[in-house]
GULUM-810387 format. One line per field, with one value per residue: x, y negated, z negated of N, C-alpha, C, O, CB in turn; residue number from 1. Coordinates in steps of 0.02 Angstrom, whole numbers, plus 50000, padded with zeros to 5 digits. Glycine has a CB too. Layout:
<nodes>
nu = (X	...) $
nv = (Y	...) $
nw = (Z	...) $
cau = (X	...) $
cav = (Y	...) $
caw = (Z	...) $
cu = (X	...) $
cv = (Y	...) $
cw = (Z	...) $
ou = (X	...) $
ov = (Y	...) $
ow = (Z	...) $
cbu = (X	...) $
cbv = (Y	...) $
cbw = (Z	...) $
resi = (NUM	...) $
</nodes>
This chain:
<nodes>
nu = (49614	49622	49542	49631	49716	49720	49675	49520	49375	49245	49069	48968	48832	48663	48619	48721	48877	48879	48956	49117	49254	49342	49258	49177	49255	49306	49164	49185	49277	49285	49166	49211	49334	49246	49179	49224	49266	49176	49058	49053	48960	48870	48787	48762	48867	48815	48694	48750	48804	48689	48637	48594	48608	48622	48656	48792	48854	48912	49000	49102	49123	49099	49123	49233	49314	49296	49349	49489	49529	49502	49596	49711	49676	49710	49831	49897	50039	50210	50343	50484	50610	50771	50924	51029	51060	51020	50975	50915	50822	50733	50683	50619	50519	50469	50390	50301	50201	50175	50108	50005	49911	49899	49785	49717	49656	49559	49626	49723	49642	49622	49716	49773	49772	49753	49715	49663	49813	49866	49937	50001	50005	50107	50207	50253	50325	50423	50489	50557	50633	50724	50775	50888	50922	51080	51142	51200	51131	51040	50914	50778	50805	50793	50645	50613	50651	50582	50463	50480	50495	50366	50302	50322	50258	50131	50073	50122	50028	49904	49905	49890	49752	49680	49676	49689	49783	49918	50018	50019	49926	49932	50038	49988	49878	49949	50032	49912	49883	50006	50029	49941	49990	50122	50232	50210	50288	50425	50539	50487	50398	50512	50565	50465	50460	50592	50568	50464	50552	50638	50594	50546	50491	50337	50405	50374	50387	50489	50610	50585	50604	50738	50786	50779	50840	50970	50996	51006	51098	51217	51215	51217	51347	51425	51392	51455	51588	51616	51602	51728) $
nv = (50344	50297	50200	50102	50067	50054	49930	49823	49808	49686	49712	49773	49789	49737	49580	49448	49452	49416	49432	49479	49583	49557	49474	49582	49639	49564	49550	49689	49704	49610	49663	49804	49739	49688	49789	49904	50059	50140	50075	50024	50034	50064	50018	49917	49828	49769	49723	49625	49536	49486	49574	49712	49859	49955	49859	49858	49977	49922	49881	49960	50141	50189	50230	50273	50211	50075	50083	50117	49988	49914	49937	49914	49752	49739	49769	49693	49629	49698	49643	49531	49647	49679	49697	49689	49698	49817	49849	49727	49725	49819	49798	49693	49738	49855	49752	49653	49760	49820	49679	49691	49795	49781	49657	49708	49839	49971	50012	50099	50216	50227	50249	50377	50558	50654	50524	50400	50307	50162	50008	49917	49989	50090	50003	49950	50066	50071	49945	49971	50090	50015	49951	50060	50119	50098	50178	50294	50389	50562	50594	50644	50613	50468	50471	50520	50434	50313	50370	50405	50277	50224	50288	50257	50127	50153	50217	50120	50023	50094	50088	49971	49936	50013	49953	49788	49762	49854	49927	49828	49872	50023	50040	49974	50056	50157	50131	50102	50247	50264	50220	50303	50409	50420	50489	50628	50591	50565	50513	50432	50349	50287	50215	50138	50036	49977	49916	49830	49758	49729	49694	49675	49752	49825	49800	49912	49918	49836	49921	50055	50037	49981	50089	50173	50101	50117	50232	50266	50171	50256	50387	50332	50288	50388	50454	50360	50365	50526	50513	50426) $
nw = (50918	51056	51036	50919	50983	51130	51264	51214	51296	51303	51258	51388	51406	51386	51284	51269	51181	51020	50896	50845	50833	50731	50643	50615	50568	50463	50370	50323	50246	50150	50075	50030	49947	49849	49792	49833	49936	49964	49964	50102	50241	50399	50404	50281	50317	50434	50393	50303	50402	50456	50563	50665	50634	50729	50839	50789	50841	50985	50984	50915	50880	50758	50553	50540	50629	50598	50477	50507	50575	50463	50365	50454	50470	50343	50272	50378	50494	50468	50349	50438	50544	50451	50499	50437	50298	50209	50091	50048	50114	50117	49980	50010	50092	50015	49922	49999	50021	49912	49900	49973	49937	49815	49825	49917	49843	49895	50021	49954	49935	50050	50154	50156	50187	50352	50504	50589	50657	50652	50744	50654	50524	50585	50606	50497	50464	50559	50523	50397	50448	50529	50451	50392	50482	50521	50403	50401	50349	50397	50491	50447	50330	50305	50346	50200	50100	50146	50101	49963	49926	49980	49881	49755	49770	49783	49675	49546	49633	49613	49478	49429	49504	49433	49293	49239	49180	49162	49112	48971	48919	48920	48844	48712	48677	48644	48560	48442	48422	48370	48225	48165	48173	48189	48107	48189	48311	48336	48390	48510	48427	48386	48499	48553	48449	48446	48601	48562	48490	48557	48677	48872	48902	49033	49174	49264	49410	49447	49389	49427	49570	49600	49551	49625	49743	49687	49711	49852	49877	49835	49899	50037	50014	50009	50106	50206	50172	50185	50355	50403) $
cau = (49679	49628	49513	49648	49784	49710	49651	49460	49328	49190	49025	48949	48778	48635	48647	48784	48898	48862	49003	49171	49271	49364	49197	49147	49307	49335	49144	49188	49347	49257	49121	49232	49356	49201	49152	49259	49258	49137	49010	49054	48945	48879	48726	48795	48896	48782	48667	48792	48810	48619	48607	48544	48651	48631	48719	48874	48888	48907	49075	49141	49106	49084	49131	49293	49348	49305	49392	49552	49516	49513	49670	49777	49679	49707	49899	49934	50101	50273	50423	50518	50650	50826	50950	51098	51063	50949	50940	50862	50769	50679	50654	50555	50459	50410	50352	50274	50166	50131	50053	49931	49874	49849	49753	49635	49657	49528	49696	49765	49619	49571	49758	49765	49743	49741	49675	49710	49845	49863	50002	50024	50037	50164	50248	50300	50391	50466	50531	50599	50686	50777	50832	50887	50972	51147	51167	51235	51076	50995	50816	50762	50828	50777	50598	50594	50661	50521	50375	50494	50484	50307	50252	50323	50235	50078	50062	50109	49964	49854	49892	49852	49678	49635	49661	49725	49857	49906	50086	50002	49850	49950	50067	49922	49853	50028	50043	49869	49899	50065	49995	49922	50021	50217	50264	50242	50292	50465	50580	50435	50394	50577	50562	50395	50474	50635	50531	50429	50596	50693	50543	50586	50428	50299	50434	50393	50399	50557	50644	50586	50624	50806	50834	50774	50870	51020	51008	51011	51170	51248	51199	51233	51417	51459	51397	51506	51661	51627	51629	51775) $
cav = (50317	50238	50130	50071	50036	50030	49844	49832	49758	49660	49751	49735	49805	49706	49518	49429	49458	49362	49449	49487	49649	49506	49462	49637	49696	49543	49564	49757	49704	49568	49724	49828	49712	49668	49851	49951	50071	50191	50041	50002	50066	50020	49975	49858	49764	49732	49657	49553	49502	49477	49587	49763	49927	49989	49829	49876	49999	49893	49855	50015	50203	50213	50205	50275	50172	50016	50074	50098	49919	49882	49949	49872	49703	49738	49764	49652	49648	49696	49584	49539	49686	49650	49768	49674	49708	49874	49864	49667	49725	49888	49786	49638	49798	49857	49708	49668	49820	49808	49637	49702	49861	49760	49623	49777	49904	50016	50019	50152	50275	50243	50270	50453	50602	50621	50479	50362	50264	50072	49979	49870	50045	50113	49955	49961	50131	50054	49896	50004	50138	49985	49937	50124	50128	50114	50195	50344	50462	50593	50556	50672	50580	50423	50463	50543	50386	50270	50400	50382	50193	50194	50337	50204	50066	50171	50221	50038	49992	50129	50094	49904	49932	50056	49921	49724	49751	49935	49918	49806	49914	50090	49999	49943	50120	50212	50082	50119	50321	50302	50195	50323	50478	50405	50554	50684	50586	50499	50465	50377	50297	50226	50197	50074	49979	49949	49898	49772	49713	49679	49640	49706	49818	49791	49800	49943	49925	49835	49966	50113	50001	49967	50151	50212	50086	50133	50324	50289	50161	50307	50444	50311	50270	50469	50482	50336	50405	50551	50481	50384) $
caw = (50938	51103	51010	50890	51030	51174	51264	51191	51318	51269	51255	51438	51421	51339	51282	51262	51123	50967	50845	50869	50794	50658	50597	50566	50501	50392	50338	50294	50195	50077	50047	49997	49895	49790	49769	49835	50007	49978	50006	50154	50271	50463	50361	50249	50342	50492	50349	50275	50460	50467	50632	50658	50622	50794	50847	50775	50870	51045	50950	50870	50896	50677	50513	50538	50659	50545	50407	50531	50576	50388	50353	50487	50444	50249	50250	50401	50494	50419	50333	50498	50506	50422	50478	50411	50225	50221	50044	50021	50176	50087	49907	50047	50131	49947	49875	50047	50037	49842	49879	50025	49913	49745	49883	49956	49832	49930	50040	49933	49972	50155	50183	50116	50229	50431	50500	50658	50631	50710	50748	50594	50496	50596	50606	50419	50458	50608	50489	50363	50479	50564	50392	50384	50531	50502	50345	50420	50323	50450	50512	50381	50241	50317	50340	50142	50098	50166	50072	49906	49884	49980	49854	49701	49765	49788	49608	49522	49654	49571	49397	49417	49522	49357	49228	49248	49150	49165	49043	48925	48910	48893	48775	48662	48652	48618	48469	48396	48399	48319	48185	48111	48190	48213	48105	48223	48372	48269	48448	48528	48370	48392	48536	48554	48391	48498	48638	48528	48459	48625	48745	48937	48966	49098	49239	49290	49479	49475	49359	49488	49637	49588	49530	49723	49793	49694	49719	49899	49884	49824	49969	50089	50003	50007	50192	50250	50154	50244	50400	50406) $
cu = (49671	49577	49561	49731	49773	49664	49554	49424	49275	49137	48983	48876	48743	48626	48704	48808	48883	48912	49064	49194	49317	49304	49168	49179	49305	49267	49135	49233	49317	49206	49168	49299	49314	49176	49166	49251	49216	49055	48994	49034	48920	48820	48714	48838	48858	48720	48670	48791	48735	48599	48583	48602	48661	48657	48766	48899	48882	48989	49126	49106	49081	49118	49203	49352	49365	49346	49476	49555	49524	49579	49712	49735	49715	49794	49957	50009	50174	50327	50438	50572	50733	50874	51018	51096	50977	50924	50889	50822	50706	50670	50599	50492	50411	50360	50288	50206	50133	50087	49994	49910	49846	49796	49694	49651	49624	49567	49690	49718	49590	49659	49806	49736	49753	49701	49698	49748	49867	49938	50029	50047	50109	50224	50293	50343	50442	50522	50576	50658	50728	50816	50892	50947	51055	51191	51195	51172	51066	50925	50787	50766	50799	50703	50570	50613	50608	50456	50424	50468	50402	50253	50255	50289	50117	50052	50082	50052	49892	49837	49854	49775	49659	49628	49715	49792	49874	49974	50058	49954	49883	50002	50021	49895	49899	50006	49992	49852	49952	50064	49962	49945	50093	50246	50270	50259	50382	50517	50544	50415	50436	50574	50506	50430	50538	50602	50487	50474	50634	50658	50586	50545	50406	50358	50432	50405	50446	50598	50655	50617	50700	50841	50815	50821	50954	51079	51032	51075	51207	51265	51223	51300	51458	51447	51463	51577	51674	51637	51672	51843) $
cv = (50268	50169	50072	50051	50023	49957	49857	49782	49750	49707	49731	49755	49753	49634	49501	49431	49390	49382	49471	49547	49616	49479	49519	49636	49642	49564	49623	49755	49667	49618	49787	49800	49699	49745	49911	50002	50118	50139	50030	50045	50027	49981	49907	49804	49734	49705	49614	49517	49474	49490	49665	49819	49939	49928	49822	49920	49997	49864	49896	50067	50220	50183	50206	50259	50116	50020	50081	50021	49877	49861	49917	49777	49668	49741	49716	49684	49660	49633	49590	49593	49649	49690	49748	49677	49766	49874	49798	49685	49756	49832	49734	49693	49824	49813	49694	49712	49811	49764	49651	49756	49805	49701	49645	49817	49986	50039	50103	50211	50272	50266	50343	50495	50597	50584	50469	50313	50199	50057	49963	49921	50080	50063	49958	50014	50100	49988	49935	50060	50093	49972	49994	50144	50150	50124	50239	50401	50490	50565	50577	50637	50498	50423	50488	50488	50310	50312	50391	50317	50175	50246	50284	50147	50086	50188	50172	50026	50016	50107	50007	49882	49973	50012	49858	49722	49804	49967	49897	49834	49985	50079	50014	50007	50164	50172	50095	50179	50321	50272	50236	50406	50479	50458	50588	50663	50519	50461	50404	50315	50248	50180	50137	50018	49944	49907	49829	49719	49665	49663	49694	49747	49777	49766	49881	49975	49897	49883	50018	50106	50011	50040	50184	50180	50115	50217	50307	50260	50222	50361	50395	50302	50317	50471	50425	50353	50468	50550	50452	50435) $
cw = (50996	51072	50991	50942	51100	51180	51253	51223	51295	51284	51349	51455	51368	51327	51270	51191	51081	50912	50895	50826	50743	50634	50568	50546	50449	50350	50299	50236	50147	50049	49998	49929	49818	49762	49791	49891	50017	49975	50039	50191	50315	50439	50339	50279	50402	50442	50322	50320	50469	50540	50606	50657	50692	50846	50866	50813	50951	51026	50935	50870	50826	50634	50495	50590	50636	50486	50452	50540	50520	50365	50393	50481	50397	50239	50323	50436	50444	50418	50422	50504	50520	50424	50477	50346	50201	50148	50013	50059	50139	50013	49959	50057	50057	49917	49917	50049	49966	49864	49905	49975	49844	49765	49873	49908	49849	49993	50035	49947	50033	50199	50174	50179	50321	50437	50577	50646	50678	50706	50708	50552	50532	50609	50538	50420	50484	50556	50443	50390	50520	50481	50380	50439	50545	50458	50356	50379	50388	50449	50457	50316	50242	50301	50236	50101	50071	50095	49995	49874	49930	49930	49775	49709	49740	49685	49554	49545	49605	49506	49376	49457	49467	49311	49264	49235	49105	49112	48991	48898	48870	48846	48684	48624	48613	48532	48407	48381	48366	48264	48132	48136	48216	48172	48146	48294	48332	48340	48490	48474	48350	48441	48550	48478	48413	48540	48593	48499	48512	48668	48811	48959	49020	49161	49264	49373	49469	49449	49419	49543	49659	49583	49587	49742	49773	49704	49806	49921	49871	49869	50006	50079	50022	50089	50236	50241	50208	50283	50441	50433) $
ou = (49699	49579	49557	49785	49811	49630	49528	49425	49247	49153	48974	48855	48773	48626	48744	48770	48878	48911	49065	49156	49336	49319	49140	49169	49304	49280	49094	49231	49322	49203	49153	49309	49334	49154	49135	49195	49211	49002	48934	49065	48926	48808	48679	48839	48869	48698	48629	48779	48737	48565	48560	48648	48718	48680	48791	48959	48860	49024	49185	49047	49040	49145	49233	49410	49422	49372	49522	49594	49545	49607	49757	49778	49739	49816	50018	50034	50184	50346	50415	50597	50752	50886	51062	51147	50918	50866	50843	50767	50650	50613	50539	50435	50351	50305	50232	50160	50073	50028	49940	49849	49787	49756	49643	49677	49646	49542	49671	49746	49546	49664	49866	49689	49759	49652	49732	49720	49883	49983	50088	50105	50158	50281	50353	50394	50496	50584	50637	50712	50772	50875	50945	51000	51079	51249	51240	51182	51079	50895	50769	50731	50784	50685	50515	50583	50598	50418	50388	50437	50377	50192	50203	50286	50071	50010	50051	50009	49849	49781	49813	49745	49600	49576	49763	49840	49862	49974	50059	49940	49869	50004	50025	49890	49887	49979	50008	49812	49962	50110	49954	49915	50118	50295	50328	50248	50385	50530	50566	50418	50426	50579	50532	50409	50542	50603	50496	50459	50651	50676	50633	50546	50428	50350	50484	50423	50487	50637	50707	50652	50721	50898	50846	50863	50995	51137	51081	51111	51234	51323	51278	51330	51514	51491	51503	51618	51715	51690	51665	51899) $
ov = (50213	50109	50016	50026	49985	49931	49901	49724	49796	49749	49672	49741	49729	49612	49546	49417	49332	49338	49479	49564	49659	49451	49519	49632	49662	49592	49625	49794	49692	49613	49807	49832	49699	49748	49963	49983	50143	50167	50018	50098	49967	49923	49861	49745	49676	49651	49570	49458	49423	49452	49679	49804	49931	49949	49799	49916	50044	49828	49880	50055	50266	50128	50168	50280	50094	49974	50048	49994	49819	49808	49888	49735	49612	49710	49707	49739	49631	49594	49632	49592	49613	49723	49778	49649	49757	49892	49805	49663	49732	49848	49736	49689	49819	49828	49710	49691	49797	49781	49636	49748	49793	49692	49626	49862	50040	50087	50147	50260	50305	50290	50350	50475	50543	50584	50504	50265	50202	50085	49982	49913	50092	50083	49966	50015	50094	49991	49929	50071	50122	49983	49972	50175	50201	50104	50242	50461	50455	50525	50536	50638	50469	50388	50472	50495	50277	50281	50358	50306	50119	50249	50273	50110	50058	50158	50186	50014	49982	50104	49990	49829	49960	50018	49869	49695	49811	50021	49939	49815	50001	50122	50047	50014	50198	50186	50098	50187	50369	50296	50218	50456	50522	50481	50599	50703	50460	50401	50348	50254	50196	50119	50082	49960	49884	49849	49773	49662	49605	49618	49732	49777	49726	49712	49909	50031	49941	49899	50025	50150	50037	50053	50236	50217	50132	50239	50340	50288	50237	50379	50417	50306	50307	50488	50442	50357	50470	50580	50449	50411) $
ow = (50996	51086	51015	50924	51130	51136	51287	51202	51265	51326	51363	51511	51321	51384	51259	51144	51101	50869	50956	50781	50702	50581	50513	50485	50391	50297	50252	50188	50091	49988	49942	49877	49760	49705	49778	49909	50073	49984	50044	50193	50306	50454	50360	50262	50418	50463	50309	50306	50504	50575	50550	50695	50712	50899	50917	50828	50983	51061	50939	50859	50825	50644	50458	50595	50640	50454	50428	50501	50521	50352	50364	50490	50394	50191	50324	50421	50390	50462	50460	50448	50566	50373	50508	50325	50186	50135	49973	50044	50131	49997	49946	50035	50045	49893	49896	50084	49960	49861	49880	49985	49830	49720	49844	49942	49829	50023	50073	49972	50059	50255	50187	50215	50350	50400	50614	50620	50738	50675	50704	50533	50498	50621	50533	50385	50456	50557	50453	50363	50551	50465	50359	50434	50570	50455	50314	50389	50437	50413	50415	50265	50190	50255	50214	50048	50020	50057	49959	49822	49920	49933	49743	49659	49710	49651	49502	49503	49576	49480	49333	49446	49452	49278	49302	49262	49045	49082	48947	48842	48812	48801	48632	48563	48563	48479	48348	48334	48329	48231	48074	48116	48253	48200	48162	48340	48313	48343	48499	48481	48319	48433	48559	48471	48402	48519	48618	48485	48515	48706	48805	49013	49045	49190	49280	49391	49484	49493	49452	49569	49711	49599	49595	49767	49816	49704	49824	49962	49924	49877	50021	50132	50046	50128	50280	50287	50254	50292	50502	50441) $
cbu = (49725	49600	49473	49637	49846	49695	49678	49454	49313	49173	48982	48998	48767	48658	48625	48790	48967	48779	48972	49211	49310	49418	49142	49125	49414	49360	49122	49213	49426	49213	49084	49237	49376	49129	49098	49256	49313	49151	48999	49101	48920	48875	48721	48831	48969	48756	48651	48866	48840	48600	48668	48480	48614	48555	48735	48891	48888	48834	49070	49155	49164	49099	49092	49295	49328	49245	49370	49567	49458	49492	49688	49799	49644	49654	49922	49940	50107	50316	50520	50546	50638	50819	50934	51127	51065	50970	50991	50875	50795	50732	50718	50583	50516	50440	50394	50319	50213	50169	50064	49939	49937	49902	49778	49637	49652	49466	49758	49791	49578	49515	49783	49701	49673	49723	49681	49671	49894	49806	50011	49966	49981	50154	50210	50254	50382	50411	50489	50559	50655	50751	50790	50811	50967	51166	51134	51326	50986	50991	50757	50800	50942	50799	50574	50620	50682	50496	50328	50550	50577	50284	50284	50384	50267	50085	50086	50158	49955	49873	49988	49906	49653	49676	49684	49699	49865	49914	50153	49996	49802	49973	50053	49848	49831	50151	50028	49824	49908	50142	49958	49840	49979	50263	50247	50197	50195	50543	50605	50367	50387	50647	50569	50278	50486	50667	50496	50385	50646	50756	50576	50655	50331	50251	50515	50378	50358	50589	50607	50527	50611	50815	50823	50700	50856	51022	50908	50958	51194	51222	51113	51199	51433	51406	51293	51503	51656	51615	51622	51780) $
cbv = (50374	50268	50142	50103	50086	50079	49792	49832	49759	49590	49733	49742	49881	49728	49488	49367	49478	49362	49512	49424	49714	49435	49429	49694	49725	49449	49544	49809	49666	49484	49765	49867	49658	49612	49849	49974	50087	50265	50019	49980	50105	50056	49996	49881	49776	49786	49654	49554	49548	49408	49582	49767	49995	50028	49827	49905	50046	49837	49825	50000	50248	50283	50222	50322	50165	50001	50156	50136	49910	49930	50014	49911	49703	49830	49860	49606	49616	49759	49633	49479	49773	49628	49835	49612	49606	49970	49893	49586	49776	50001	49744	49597	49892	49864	49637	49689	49894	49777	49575	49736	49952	49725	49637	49834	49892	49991	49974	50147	50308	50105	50223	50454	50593	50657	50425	50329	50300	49979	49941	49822	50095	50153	49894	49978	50208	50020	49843	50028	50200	49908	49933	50154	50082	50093	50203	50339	50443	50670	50592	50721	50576	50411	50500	50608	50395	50290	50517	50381	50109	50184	50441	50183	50021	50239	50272	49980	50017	50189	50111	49850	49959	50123	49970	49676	49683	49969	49860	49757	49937	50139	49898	49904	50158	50179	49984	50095	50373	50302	50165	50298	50511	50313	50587	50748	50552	50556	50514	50417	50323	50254	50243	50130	50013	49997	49964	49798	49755	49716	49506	49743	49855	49712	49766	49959	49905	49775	49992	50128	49921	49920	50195	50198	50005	50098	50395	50284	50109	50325	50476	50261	50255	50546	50466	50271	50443	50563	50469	50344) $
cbw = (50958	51188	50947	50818	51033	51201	51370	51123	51369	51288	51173	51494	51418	51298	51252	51289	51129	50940	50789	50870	50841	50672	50631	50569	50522	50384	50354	50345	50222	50091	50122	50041	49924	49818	49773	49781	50040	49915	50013	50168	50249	50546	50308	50206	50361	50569	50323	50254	50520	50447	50708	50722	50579	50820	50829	50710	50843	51060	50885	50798	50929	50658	50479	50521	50703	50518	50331	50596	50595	50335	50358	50603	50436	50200	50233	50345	50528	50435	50260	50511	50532	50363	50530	50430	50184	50250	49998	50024	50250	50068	49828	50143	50178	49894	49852	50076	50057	49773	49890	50126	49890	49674	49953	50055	49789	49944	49985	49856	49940	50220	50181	50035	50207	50483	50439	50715	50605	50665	50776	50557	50493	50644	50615	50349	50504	50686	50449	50324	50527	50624	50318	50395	50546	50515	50298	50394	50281	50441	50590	50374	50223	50372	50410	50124	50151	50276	50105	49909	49912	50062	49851	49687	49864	49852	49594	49550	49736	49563	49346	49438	49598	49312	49141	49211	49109	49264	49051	48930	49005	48946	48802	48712	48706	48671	48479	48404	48449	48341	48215	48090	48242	48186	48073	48224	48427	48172	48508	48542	48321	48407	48559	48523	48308	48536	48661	48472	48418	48671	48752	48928	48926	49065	49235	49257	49532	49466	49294	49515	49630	49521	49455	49787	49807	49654	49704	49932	49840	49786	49996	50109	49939	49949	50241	50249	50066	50259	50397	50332) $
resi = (1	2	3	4	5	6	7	8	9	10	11	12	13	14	15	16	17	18	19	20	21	22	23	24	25	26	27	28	29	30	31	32	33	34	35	36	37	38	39	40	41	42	43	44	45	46	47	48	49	50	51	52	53	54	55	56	57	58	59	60	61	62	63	64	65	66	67	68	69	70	71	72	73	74	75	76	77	78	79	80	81	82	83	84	85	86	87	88	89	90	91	92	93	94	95	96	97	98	99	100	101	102	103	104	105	106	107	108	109	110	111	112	113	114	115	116	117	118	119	120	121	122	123	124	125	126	127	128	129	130	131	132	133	134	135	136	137	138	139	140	141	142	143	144	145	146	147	148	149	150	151	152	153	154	155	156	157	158	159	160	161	162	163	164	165	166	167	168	169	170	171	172	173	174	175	176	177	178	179	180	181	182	183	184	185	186	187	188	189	190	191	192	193	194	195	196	197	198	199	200	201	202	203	204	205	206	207	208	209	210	211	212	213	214	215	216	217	218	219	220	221	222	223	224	225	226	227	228) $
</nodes>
């Protein structure tokens, strides 16, 4: 924690610095974009750097300090927050967040589990709970809220780091099991021949998106009635 928030002085033993902690982290983030985060090690990246492992650490206490470093690189600051229209605010904050995970997709598991969390991460709460603000929900409902539409973005993210094109793919497959097994599956079997007739798949992050945001118009419409 004090690493990732407190002010970080230069290394003062030894020679003079020759790297900076944005040259490791970005060279940790192109290591693992190309192959993902269980490469990344103090190893590997102080050889990409063409210095010496022991080095690195005149910079950073480990590996799990770098990968905090990753992460608040890898998803950056939040949308500005918008707390005159909470609901364009939260569809910006989603999309926002999709683009940094499908970006880094090694994201989605370095940000799993206790950890230390940086500014830029808790910044995205902070943007979305101003959106949040004056809906009249409790904190409670607020913060379950946020892990709803960041648990929908997280699994779109997933399904498109598993395969390019994670609709068109599980599509493709449905179609060539019911091909030769649409008898015992006959609503689905309607269903995918609908679907092929009217077009409209492959949304399925905006579909989800829209049906969070409009569950929560709803709760928020009933609490201000209340209210009043």
């Amino acid at each position: 924690m004090e690493f990732l928030w407190g002010a970080r002085a230069q290394p003062t033993r030894g020679p003079k610095p020759s790297l900076t902690l944005l040259q490791i982290t970005d060279a940790a983030i192109t290591i693992a974009d190309a192959e993902g985060l269980a490469a990344v090690s103090m190893q590997r990246v102080s050889a990409e750097l063409g210095f010496t492992k022991m080095s690195l650490y005149r910079y950073l206490p480990g590996k799990g300090e770098l990968v905090a470093l990753m992460v608040e690189r890898a998803i950056g600051a939040p949308p500005p927050p918008n707390p005159g229209d909470w609901r364009a605010a939260l569809r910006e904050w989603a999309h926002g967040l999709l683009t940094a995970y499908l970006r880094h997709p090694w994201a989605l598991e370095a940000t799993v589990g206790p950890r230390p969390l940086g500014p830029h991460e808790l910044g995205w709460m902070e943007c979305a709970l101003t959106a949040l603000a004056d809906t009249g929900l409790s904190g409670a409902e607020r913060l379950d809220a946020i892990a709803v539409l960041a648990g929908h973005v997280r699994m779109i993210a997933q399904q498109a780091a598993a395969m390019r094109d994670p609709d068109a793919q599980f599509s493709a497959g449905v179609v060539a099991v019911l091909a030769e097994h649409g008898d015992r599956f006959p609503l689905l079997a309607e269903t995918m021949a609908a679907v092929a007739a009217e077009g409209g798949q492959d949304q399925a992050f905006e579909f989800g998106l829209d049906r969070i945001l409009d569950g929560l118009q709803t709760l928020i419409t009933s609490r201000r009635r209340a209210n009043r």
